[in-house]
C-alpha positions in Angstrom: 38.1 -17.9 -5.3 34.3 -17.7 -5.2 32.5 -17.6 -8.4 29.8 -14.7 -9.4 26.7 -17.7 -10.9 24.2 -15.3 -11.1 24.3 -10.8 -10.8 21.4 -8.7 -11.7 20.1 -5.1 -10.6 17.2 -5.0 -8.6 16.0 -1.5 -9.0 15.6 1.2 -11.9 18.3 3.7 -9.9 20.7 0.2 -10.0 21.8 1.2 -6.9 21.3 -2.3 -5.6 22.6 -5.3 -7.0 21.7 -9.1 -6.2 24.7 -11.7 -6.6 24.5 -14.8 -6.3 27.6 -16.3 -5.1 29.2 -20.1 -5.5 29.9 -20.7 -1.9 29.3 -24.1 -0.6 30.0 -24.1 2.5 28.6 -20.6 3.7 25.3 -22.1 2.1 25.5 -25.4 4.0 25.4 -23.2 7.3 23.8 -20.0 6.2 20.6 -18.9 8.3 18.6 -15.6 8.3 19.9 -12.5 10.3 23.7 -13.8 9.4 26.6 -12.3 7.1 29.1 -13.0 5.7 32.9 -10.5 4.7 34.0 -10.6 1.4 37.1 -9.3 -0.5 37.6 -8.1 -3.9 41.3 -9.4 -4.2 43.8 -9.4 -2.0 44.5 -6.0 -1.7 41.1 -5.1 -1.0 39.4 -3.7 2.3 37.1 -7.0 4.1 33.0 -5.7 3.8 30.5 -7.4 5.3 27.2 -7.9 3.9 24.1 -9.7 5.0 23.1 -12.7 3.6 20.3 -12.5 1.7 19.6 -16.0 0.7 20.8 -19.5 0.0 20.6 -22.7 -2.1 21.8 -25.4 0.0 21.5 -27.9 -3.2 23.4 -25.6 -5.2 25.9 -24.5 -2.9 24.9 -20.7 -3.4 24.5 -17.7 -1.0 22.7 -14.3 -2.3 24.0 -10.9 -0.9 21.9 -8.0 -2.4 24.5 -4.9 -2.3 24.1 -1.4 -2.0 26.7 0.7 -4.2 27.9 3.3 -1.0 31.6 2.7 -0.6 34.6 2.4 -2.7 34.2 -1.5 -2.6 30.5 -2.1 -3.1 31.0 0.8 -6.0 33.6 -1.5 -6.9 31.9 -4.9 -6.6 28.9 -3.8 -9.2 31.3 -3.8 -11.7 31.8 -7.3 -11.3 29.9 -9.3 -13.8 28.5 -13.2 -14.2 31.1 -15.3 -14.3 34.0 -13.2 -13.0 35.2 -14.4 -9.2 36.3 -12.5 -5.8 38.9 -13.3 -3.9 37.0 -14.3 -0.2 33.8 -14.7 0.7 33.4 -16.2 4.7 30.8 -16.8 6.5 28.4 -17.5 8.0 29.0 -14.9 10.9 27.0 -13.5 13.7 23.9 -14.9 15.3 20.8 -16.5 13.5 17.7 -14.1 13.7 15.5 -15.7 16.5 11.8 -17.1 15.6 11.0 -19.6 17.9 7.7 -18.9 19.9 6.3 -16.3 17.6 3.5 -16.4 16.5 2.9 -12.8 14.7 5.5 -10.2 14.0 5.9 -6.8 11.9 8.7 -6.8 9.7 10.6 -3.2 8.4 12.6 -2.6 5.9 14.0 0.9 4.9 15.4 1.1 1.6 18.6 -1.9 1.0 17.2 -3.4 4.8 14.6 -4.9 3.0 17.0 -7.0 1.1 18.5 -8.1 4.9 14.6 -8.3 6.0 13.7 -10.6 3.6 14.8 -13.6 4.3 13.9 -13.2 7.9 10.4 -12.6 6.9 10.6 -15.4 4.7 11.7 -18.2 7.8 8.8 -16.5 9.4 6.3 -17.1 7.0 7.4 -21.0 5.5 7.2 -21.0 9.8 3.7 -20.5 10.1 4.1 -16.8 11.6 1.8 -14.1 10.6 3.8 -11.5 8.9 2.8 -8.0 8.6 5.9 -6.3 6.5 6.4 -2.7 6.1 8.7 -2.0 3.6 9.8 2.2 3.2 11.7 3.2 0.4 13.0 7.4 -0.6 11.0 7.0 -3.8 10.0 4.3 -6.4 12.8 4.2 -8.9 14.9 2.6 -6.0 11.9 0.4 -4.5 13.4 -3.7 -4.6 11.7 -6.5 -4.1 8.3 -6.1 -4.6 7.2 -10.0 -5.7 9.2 -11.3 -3.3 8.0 -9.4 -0.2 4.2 -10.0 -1.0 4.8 -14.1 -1.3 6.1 -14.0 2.3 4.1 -11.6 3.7 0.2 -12.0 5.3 0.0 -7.9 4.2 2.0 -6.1 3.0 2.6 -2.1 2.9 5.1 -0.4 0.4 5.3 3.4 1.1 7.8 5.8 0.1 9.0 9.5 1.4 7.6 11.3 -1.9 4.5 8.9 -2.5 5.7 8.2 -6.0 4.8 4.2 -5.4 2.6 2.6 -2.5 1.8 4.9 0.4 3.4 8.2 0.9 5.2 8.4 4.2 7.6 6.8 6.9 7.6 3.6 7.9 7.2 4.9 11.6 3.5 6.1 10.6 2.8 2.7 9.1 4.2 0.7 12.4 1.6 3.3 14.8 -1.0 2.8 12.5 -1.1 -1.2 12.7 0.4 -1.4 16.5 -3.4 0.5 16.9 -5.5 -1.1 14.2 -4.3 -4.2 16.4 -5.7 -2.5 19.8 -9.0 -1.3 18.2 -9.5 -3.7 16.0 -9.1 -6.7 19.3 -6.6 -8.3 17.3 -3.8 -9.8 18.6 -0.7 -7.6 19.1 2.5 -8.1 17.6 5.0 -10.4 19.2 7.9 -8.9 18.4 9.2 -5.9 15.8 12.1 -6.6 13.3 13.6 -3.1 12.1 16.4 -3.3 9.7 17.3 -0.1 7.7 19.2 2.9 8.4 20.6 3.9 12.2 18.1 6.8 12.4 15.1 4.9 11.4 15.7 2.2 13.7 16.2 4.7 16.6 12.2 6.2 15.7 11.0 3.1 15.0 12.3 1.9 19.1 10.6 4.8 20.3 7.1 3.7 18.3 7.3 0.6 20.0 8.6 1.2 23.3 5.3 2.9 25.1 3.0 -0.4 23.8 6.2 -2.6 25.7 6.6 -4.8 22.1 10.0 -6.1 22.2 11.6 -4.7 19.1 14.9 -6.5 17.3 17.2 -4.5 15.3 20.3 -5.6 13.2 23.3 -3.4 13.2 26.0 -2.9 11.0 28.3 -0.6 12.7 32.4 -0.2 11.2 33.9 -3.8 11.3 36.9 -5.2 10.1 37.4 -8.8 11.2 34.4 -10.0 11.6 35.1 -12.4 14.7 35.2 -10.0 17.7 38.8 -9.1 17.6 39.3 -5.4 16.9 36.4 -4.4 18.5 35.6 -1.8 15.7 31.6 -2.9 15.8 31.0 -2.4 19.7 28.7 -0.7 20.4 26.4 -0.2 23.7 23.3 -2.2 24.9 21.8 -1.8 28.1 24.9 0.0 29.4 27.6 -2.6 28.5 29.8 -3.0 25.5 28.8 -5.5 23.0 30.1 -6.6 19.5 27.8 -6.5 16.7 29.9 -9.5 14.9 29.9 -11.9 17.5 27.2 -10.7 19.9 24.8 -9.4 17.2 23.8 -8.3 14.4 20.3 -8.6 16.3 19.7 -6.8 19.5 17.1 -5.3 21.4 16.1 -1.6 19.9 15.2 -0.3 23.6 18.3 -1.0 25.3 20.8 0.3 21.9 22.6 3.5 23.1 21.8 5.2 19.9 23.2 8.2 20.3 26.7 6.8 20.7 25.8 4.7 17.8 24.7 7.5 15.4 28.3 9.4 16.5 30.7 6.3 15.6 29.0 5.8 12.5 29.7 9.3 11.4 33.1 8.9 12.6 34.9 8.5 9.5 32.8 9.9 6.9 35.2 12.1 5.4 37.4 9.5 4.8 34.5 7.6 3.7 33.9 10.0 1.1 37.5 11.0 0.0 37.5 6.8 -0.7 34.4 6.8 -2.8 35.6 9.3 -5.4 38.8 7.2 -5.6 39.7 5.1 -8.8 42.4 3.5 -9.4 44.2 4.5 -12.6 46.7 1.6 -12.4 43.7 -1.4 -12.3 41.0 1.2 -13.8 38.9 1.2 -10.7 38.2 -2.9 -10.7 40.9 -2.7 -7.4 41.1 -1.9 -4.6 44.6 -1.1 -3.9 
């Protein structure tokens, strides 16, 4: 059993939720770009989240959670002091930062929460970090404090303008990649794009005419976790790859994103018949 130390909301919509979860060995391991699967109980579905942060002294890992699914509906009901049933990890590959020396970070909407830590190795690194952070509107805008200590600038915009600069984090990513040619600056080393499918898909196609390497972490359907029911494959540079074992990062040019997009939508109905779902036998705190 893992113990809930700490659980707060870190938007006005509450749509996201940091926990911060008594895991010692996860933390003793933990690096950014890696998650972790948890489970409610034992009758609930395995999720995986990405880790968000980690006290190695305290032997605690953070997952910031976006309430979309039955179980993450399910998990912000879970208070301080209450305790899940797993929580394993760490899994998939460590975000890579050796070499770099200055990168553009973006976040759209809960990938800023995933982005964060990444930014943060960066920065405590030494690399100069330009993070673009794009949110739908401001009452669901996280981590504002936190992205401007790790950041060398730092651009919030959202789609309706309602806080920092209206518009799309694409826009934003042009806009520097060309400050950066007219300007004589040094281009960016590499892009790190975490957010939804379809941002990351516009967000390769920014990039790909200047030739920046761009790295994207995916989160396709999974269930194990450790490359053994191939539900997370998906297809990079024409072969099959698993986002658990292989990934979560990989290069945004070579992502086949159409078949991506497709298996994604895949079991959305089913997705949605789950989320109205409540259990009137354990009053919606199970999953089962």
């Amino acid at each position: 059993m893992y113990k809930v130390v700490t659980k707060r909301f870190l938007n006005e919509a509450k749509t996201i939720c940091l926990f911060e979860i008594e895991a010692p060995l996860v933390a003793k391991h933990a690096q950014a770009g890696q998650f972790v699967i948890f489970r409610l109980d034992e009758q609930g579905e395995r999720v995986p989240v990405s880790v968000a942060g980690w006290d190695r002294e305290k032997g605690t890992v953070t997952v910031m959670v976006q309430a979309a699914g039955r179980t993450t509906r399910m998990l912000h009901t879970v208070e301080q002091g209450d305790y899940i049933t797993d929580f394993v990890g760490p899994l998939g590959k460590a975000t890579e930062i050796e070499g770099l020396k200055k990168v553009c970070v973006v976040g759209g909407g809960v990938g800023c929460a995933i982005a964060y830590p990444i930014a943060k190795v960066m920065h405590e690194a030494g690399v100069e970090v330009t993070f673009i952070g794009g949110f739908r509107s401001a009452d669901i805008v996280i981590l504002k404090e936190e992205l401007a200590a790790v950041s060398d600038k730092l651009i919030m915009c959202t789609d309706d303008g309602t806080y920092g600069e209206k518009g799309f984090t694409t826009q934003y990513l042009k806009q520097e990649i060309d400050a950066n040619i007219a300007e004589g600056k040094p281009q960016f080393d590499r892009v790190i794009a975490i957010g939804p499918d379809i941002m990351m898909k516009f967000l390769a196609d920014v990039t790909r005419p200047y030739g920046i390497k761009t790295i994207i972490s995916l989160d396709p359907i999974m269930v194990d976790g450790t490359g053994m029911c191939g539900g997370c494959r998906v297809i990079v540079g024409g072969e099959t790859k698993f986002a658990c074992v292989d990934g979560p990062d990989f290069d945004a040019h070579e992502v086949d994103f159409d078949s991506l997009l497709k298996r994604a939508a895949f079991y959305k109905d089913e997705q949605d018949e789950a989320a109205k779902h409540i259990c009137n036998m354990t009053g919606g705190k199970r999953n089962g």
